[in-house]
C-alpha positions as a Markdown table, in Angstrom:
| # | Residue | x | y | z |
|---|---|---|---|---|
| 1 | Unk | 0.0 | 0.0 | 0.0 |
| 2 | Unk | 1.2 | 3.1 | -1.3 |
| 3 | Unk | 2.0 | 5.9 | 1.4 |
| 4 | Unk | -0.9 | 8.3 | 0.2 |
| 5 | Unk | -3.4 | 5.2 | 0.7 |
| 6 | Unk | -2.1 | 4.6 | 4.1 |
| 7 | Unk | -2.5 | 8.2 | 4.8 |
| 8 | Unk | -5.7 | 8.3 | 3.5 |
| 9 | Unk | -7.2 | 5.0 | 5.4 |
| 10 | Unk | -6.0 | 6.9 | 8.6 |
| 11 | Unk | -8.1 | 9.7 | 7.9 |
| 12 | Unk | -10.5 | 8.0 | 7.0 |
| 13 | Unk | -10.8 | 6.0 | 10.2 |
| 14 | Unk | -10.4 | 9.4 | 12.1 |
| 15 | Unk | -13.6 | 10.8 | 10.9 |
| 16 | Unk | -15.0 | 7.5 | 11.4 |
| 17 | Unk | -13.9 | 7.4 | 15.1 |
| 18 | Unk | -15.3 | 11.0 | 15.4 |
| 19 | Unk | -18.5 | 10.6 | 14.0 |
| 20 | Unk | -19.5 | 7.4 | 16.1 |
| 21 | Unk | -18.5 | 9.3 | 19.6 |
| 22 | Unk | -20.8 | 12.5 | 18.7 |
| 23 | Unk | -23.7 | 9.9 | 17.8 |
| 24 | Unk | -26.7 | 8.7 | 18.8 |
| 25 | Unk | -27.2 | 8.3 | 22.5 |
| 26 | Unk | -30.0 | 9.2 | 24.9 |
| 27 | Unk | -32.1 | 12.3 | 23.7 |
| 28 | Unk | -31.6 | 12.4 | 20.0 |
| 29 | Unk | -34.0 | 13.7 | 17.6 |
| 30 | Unk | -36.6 | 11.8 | 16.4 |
| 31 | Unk | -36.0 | 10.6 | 12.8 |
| 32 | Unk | -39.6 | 10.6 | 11.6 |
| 33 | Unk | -41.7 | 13.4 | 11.4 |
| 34 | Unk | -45.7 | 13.0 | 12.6 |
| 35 | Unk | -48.7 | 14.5 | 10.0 |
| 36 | Unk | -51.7 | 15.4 | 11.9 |
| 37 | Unk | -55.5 | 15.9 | 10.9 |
| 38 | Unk | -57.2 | 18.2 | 14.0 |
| 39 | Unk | -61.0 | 18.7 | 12.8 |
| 40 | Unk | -63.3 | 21.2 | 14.3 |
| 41 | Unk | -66.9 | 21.2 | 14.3 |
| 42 | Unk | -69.2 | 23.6 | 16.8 |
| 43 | Unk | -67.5 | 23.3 | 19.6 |
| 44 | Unk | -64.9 | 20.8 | 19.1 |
| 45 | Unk | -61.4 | 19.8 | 18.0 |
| 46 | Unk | -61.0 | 15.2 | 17.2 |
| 47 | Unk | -57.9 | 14.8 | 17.8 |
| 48 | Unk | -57.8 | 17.2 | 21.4 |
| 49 | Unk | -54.9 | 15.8 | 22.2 |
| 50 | Unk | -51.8 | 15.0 | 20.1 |
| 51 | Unk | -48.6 | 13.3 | 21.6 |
| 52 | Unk | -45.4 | 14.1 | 19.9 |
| 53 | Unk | -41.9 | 13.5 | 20.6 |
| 54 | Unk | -39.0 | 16.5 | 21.5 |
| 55 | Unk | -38.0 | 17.7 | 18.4 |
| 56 | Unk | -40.0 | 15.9 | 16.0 |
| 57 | Unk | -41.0 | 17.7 | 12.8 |
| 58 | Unk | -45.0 | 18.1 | 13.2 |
| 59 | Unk | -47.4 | 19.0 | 9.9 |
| 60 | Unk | -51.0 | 19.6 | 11.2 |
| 61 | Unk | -53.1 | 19.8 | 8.8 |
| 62 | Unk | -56.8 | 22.1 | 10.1 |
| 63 | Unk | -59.8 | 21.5 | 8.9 |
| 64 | Unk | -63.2 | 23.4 | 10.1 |
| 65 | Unk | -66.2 | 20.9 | 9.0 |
| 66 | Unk | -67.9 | 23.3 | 11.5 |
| 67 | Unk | -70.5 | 26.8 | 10.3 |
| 68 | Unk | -68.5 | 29.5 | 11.8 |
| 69 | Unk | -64.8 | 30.3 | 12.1 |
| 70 | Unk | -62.4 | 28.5 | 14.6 |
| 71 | Unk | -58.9 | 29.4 | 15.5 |
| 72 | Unk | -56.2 | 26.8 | 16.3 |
| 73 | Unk | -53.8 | 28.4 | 18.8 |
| 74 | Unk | -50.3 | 26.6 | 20.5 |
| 75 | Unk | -48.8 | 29.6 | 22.2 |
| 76 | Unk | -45.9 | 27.0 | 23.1 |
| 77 | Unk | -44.7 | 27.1 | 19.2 |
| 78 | Unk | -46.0 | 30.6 | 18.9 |
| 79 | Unk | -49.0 | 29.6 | 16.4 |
| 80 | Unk | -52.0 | 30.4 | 15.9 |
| 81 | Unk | -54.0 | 29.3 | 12.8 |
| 82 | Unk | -57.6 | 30.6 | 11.7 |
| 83 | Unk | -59.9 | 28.6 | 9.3 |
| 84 | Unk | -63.2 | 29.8 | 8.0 |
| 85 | Unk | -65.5 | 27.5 | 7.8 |
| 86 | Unk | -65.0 | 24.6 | 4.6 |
| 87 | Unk | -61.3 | 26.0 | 5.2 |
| 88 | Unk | -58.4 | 23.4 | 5.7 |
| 89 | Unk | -54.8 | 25.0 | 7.0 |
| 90 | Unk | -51.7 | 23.0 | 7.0 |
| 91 | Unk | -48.9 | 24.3 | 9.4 |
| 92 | Unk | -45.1 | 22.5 | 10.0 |
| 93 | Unk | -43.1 | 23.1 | 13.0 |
| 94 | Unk | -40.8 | 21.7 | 15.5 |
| 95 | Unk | -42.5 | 19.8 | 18.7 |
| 96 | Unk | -40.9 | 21.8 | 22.0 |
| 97 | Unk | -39.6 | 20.2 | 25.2 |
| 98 | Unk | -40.4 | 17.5 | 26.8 |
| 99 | Unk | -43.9 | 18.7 | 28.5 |
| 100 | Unk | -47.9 | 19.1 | 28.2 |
| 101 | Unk | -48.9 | 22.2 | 26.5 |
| 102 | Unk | -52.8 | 23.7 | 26.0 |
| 103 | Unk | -53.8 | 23.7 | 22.8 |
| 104 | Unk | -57.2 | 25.8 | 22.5 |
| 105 | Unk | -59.5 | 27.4 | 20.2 |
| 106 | Unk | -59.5 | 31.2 | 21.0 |
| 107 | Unk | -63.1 | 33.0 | 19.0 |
| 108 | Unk | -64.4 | 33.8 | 22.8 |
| 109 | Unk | -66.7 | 31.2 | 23.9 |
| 110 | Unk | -65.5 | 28.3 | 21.8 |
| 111 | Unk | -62.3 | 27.2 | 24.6 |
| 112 | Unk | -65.1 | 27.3 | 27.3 |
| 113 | Unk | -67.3 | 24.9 | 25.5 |
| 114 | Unk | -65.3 | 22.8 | 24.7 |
| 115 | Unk | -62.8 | 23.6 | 22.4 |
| 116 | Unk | -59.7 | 22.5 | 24.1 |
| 117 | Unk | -57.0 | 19.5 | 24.3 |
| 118 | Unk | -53.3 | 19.1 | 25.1 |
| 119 | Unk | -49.9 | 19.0 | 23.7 |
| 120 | Unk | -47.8 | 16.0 | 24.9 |
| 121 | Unk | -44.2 | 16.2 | 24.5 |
| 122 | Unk | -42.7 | 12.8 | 25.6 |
């Protein structure tokens, strides 16, 4: 083996050494992303609840089946998204911390009847 081969198997096996000690342990990102379809009718939101993990790349998708507006707010990720009714929205973000956020419809009246569920980072 030639000197520049030897050389360059060395370096090689550097980055390789490298790369498997800043890896994967405990608390890594998620690899696969979670699509979610929230529908709201007068006065509620199916799912209410969505479990997600730290990280994870989330795509909810809104859709108001219901006959007056509704607002999908998650002050956690700083979002708020308004559908008319017969409107679908589609938002992607990144799921926070670990932790249980409110999720929450905010047209007054609607999170008081109903219109409520929970984030849950885990």
């Amino acid at each position: 083996m030639s000197k520049r081969n030897t050389i360059l198997w060395v370096a090689v096996a550097s980055v390789a050494m490298l790369l498997a000690a800043c890896g994967g342990g405990g608390g890594s990102a998620p690899t696969g992303g979670l699509n979610v379809t929230v529908t709201h009718t007068e006065f509620k939101m199916d799912p209410a609840d969505i479990n997600a993990a730290p990280g994870q790349t989330i795509t909810v998708t809104q859709v108001n089946k219901g006959s007056i507006q509704h607002h999908w707010v998650f002050p956690a990720a700083n979002i708020q998204l308004s559908m008319d009714p017969g409107q679908t929205v589609t938002k992607t973000f990144t799921a926070p911390a670990a932790g249980t956020y409110d999720i929450y419809c905010d047209v007054p009246g609607h999170k008081e009847a109903g219109m409520s569920g929970k984030f849950i980072v885990k």
